[in-house]
N, C-alpha and C positions, 0 to 999 in steps of 0.2 A: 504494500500500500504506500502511493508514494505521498506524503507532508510537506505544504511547503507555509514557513513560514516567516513572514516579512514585520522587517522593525524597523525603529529610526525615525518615522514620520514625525511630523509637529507641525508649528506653528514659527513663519520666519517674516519679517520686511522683506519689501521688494530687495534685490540686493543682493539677499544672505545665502546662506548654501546648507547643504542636510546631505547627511549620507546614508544612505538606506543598506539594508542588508536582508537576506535574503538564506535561510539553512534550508536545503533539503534533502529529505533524506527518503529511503524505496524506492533509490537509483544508484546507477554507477556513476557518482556525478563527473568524473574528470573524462568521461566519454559522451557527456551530454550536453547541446548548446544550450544555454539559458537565456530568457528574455525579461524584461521589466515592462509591462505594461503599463496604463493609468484609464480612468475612465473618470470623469467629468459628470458633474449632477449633471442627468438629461443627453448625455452625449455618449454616444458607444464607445466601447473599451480601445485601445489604440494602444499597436507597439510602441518603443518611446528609445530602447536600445537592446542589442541582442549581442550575445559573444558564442563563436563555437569553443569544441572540445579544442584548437589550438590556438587559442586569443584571439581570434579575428573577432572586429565586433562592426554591426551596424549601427546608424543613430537615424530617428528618425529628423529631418531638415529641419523643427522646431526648434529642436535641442541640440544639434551638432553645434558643438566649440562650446559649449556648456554643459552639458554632462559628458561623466563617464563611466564608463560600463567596466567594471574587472571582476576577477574571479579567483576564490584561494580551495585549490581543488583538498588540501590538507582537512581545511575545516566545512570543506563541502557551502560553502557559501557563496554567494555573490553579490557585488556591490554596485551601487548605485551612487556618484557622487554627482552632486547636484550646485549647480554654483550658477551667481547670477540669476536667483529665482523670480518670475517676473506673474504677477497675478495668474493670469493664463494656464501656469504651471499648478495652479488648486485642482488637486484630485484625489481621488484613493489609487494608489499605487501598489502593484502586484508583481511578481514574479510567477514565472512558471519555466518548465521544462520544453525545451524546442528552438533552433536558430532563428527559423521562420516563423512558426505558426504551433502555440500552445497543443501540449500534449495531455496536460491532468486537470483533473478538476482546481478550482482557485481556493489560494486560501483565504484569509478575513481580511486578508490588504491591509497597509497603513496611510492613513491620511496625512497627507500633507496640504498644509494651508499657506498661501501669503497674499498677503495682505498690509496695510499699512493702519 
């Protein structure tokens, strides 16, 4: 059964930066791509960055040259750093298993707010 679960969210000014994290675990994770998603009150869910099993990572055009996407295959985790947070960026934020295109059910997401 595979868990995934995401921390880190909060509450930042326009500006500020958050780093999200992401364990999961009823995978082999350093052979799995993972992705960070977000979805927006009212707005379908939306990749946001992805990395495969050998660090390649995408970004979706909102957030390239402001997040980044990394991965610690040790502790089965992945990160999400977020910098330059700009309104727009208020969602609940998720990880899952997949380069492209979610593979497991979601977990409870972390919200992230900014706002001023």
């Amino acid at each position: 059964q595979v868990q995934l679960v995401e921390s880190g969210g909060g509450s930042v000014q326009p500006g500020g930066s958050l780093r999200l994290s992401c364990t999961a675990s009823g995978v082999i994770f350093s052979l799995s791509g993972m992705g960070w998603y977000r979805q927006a009150a009212g707005k379908v869910r939306e990749l946001v960055a992805a990395i495969n099993s050998g660090g390649s990572t995408n970004y979706a055009g909102s957030v390239k040259g402001r997040f980044t996407i990394s991965r610690d295959n040790a502790k089965k985790t992945v990160y999400l750093q977020m910098n330059s947070l700009k309104p727009e960026d208020t969602a609940v934020y998720y990880c899952n298993v997949g380069f492209k295109d979610p593979l497991y059910s979601w977990g409870q997401g972390t919200q992230v707010t900014v706002s001023s």
